[in-house]
N, C-alpha and C positions, 0 to 999 in steps of 0.2 A: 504494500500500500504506500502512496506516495508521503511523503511528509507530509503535504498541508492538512492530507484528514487523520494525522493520525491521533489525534485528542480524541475525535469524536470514533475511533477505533476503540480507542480506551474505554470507553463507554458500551458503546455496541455489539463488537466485535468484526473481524478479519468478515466472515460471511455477511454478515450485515452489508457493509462498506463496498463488496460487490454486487450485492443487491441493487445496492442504491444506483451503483455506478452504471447498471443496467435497465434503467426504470426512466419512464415517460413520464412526463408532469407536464399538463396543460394548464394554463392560468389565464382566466377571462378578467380582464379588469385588472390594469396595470395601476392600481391610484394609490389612495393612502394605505390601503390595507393588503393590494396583489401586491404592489411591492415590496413590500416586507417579505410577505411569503414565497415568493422570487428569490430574495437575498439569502433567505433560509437553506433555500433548496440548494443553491449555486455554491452555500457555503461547509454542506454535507456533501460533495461530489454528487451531486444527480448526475446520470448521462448525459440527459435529452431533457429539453425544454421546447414549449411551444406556446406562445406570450400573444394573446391578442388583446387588441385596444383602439379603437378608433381613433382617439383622442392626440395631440400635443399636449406638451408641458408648457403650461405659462406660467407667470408669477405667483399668482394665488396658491400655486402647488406646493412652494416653497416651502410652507410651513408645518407639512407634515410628510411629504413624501417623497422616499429614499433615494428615488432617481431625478428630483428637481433641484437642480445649480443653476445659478445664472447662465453658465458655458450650456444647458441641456435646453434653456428656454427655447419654444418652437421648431422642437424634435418630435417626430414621433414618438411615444411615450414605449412601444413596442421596442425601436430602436436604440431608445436610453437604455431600457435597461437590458436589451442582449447586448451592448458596447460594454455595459457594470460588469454583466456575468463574465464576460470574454477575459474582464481584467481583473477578477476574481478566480477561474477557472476557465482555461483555454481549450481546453477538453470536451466539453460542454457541447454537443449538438442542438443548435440552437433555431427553430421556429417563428418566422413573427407575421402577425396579420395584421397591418393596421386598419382595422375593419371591425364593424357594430356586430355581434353576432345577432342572429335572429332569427324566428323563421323561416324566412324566405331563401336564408343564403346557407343553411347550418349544414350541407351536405359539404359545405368548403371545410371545414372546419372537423371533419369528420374521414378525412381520407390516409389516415395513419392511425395507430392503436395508442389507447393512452391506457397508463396503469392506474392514472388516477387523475382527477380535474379539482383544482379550486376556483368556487365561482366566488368571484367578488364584484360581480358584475349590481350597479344600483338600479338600473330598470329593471320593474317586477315582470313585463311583460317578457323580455328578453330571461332573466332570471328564470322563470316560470318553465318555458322552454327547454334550456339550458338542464332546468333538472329532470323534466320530464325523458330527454333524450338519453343523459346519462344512464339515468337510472333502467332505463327500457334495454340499453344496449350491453347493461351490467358494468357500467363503469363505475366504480368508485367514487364519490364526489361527498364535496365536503365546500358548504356553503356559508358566507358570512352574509350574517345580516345586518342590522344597521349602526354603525359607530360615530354619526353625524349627530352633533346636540347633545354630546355625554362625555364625562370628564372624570368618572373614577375607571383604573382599568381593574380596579380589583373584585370588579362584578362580572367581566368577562370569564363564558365559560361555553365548553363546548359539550353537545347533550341530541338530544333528539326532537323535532323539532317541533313535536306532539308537547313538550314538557317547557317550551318556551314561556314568558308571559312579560309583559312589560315592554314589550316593544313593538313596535307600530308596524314595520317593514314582515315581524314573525307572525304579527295576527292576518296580515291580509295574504302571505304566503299560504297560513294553516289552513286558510279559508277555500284559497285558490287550488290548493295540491288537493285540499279532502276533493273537492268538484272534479276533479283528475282521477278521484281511484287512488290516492296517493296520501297516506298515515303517514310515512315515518320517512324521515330524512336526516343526517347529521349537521350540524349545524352550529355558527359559532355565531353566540349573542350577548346580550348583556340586560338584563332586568331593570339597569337602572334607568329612570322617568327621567325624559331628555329634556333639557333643558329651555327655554323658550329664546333664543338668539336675537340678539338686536341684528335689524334688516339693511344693513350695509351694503349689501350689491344688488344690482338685478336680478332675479329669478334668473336659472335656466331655464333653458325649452324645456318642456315636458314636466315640469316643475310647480308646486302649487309654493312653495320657497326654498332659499337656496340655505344648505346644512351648513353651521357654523362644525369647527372642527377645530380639532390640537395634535400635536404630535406626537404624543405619548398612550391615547388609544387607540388608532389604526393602527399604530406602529406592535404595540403588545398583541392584538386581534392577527395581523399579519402573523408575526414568530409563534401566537400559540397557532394557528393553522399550519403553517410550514412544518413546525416541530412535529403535530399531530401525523402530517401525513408522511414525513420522511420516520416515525417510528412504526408505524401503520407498514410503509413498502420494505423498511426492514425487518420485520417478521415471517415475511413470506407471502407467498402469492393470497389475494383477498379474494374468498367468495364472490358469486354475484350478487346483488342486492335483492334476491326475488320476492322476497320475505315485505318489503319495503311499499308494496303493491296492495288494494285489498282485494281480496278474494273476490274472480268474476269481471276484476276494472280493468279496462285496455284504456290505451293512450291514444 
């Protein structure tokens, strides 16, 4: 094993670490919370990455997310951070879509095998999708919900997403997936009551307002996801999720 992972060999072990070094990780949603979980990945030896995101970095991004520096502003955010991963680990088979995922285009996004997906994508509609597809085609996925309007990270926790409460983004998910045929999902959230944001910027498109945010909970939401799924791909091959369906429900 090479030097740079060998702390997290200490830990894991020798099999582990080639695990890892053999394993797909798709990440929708490169912002405050994918890229953390990017950074995570990149920094346990993943093999193979595959990063989409529509979006550029601009300014506002600065304050919480990993791959925004003045020198990234007006990058593809997909691009920022497979250049971070490249100079972090060079090894790294790296994917990037600068592109919305959704349903209309999701068969682009589907033509290599992934061991595992993190959706950190914040459209429910795209989101919603996103899990339905996974979860049908037995992919592994492990979704964050909403970290916009909250400031302790120490109510962040990952669980099923039946057992959520307190958050706005899990109630209209729980709502949407039960109408799916679809109980149980994993999922990373936080109970605590978001806070009420003074309204400083314009709304986004698609926006009824736009989420205040800090650095220090996307950023913890990202590492415990990363953490989650690079212990997850080190333990060996993962079941499908059939379980995760209800009895009778297609998609």
């Amino acid at each position: 094993m090479k030097e740079e992972w060998i702390r997290t060999e200490m830990l894991l072990g020798h099999d582990a670490l080639e695990r890892l070094s053999r394993a797909h990780v798709a990440v929708f949603g490169i912002g405050g919370v994918g890229g953390y979980v990017v950074e995570a990945l990149a920094r346990s030896g993943i093999g193979e990455l595959t990063l989409i995101d529509s979006d550029r970095v601009n300014l506002s991004n600065i304050n919480r997310q990993i791959i925004a520096t003045h020198e990234t502003i007006g990058q593809n955010k997909v691009d920022a951070a497979a250049q971070r991963v490249k100079q972090i680990h060079p090894d790294c088979i790296i994917h990037t879509y600068p592109l919305r995922y959704e349903d209309t285009n999701r068969a682009l996004f589907f033509t290599r095998q992934y061991d595992y997906i993190a959706d950190c994508i914040d459209l429910v509609k795209c989101k919603l999708d996103l899990i339905c597809t996974a979860l049908e085609r037995g992919i592994p996925i492990l979704s964050a919900m909403g970290t916009g309007n909250k400031v302790d990270p120490f109510q962040l926790q990952i669980t099923d997403l039946a057992k959520t409460e307190g958050c706005p983004l899990a109630r209209v998910m729980r709502k949407e997936l039960r109408a799916r045929g679809i109980l149980h999902t994993q999922v990373l959230f936080s109970p605590e009551i978001p806070v009420k944001p003074a309204q400083l910027v314009e709304h986004d498109p698609g926006r009824r307002s736009t989420p205040a945010s800090c650095s220090w909970v996307p950023s913890c939401a990202g590492l415990m996801m990363g953490g989650y799924i690079i212990q997850a791909l080190a333990s060996g091959p993962i079941a499908p999720p059939e379980s995760h369906f209800e009895k009778g429900c297609a998609l």
